[in-house]
N, C-alpha and C positions, 0 to 999 in steps of 0.2 A: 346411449352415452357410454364409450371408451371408462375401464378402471381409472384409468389416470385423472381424465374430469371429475371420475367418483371419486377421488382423492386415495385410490388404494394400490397407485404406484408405488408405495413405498414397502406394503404389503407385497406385490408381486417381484418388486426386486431380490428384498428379504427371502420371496419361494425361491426364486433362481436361483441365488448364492448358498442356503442349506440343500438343495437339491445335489448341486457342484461340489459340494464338504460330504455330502454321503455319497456320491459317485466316487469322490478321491478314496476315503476311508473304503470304501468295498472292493478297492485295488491294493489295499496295503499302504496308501499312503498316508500318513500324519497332515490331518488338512484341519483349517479355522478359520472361521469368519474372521476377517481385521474389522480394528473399531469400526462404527461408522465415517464415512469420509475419511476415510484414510487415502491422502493422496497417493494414486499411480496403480493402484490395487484393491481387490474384495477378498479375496481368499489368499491364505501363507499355505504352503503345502511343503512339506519335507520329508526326507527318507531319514533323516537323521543326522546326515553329513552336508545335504546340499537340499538348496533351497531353491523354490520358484514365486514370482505373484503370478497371482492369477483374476484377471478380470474378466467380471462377469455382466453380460449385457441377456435382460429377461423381457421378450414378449407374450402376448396371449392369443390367443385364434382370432379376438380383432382384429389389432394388427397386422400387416401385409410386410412389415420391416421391420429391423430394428434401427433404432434414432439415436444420434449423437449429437451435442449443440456445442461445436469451435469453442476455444477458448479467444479471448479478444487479440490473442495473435496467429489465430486460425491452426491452433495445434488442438487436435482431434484427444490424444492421449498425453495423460502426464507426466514424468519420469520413462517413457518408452526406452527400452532396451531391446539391443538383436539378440539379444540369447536371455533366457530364464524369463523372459515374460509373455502370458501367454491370454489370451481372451476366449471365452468360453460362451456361447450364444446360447441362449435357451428358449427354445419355443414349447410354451408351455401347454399348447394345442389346446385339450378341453378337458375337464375333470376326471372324464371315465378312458381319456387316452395317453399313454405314458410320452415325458417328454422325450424332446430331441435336441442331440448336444452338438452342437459343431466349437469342434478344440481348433485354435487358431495362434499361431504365432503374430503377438501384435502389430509390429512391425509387418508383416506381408497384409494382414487386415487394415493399419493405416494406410498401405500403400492403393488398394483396391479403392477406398472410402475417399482419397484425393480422386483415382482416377475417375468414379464413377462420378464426380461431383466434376471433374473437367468436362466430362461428354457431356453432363447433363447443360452448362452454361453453353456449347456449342449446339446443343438442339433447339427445334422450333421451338417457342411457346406453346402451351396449348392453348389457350387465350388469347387473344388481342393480338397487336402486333410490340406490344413489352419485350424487350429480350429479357431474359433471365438473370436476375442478382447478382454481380459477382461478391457482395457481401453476406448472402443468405450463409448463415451459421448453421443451418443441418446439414448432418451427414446422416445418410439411410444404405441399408443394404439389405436385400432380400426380395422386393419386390418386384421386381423384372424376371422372366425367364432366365437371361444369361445371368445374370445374377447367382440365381437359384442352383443355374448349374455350376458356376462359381463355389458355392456353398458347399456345394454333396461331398468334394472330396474331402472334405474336414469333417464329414457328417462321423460321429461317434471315432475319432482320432485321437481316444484317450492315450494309446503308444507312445503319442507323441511328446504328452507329458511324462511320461514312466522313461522314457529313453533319455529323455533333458535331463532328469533329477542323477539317471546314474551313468550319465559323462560328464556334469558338470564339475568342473575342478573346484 
């Protein structure tokens, strides 16, 4: 049984996002949990003068992906912006092994998370002869090899955020 069936989803999201707040803080940045549910973002991060969200998506060595469920007008992210927001993957691998962060600009992450969800409705089934949902409300990314390679270049991309904070007007 998957944490989430255990009901300690909420538990391992909570690890990804103070993992994400001690990574920012151990670069000099001013980072905090936002409340809970706080639409469009998990982490505020600041240099002082400029600011970013930063959202946070956590799985565990279960997992083969991380998962996203549509909103009812099939918007994956909420408030999404091209600049100053940023999504932060956490695969939290296993107790005794340290994670792994892939820093991602949200926008190019919802862009990948429509495309792989196009291909996927234009592939066979794997079952029956059903084609594929074009309503099915997840979005997954991770589990494919292209995928993965997809991933590596974000893999530990923290620059990416440090460079945002000090050109954003």
């Amino acid at each position: 049984m998957g944490r989430i069936k255990e009901g300690k989803g909420t538990i391992t999201g909570n690890a990804g996002e103070y993992l994400v707040v001690g990574e920012l803080l151990r670069r000099d940045i001013i980072a905090a949990p936002a409340p809970r549910n706080t639409p469009g973002f998990d982490v505020l991060a600041t240099n002082g003068m400029n600011a970013l969200n930063i959202r946070v998506k956590t799985k565990t060595k279960a997992s083969d992906s991380w998962v996203w469920i549509c909103k009812k007008d099939r918007a994956i992210f909420m408030n999404l912006s091209d600049k100053s927001d940023f999504t932060v993957l956490v695969d939290l691998k296993g107790v005794e092994t340290s994670p792994e962060y892939y820093i991602i600009p949200t926008a190019k992450l919802n862009q990948k998370l429509k495309d792989i969800f196009e291909h996927w409705l234009k592939s066979p089934p794997r079952r029956g002869n059903k084609p594929h949902d074009p309503n099915n409300k997840m979005r997954r990314i991770g589990a494919s090899i292209a995928q993965k390679e997809w991933l590596s270049q974000w893999r530990g991309a923290w620059p990416l955020i440090l460079s945002e904070l000090w050109t954003t007007p």
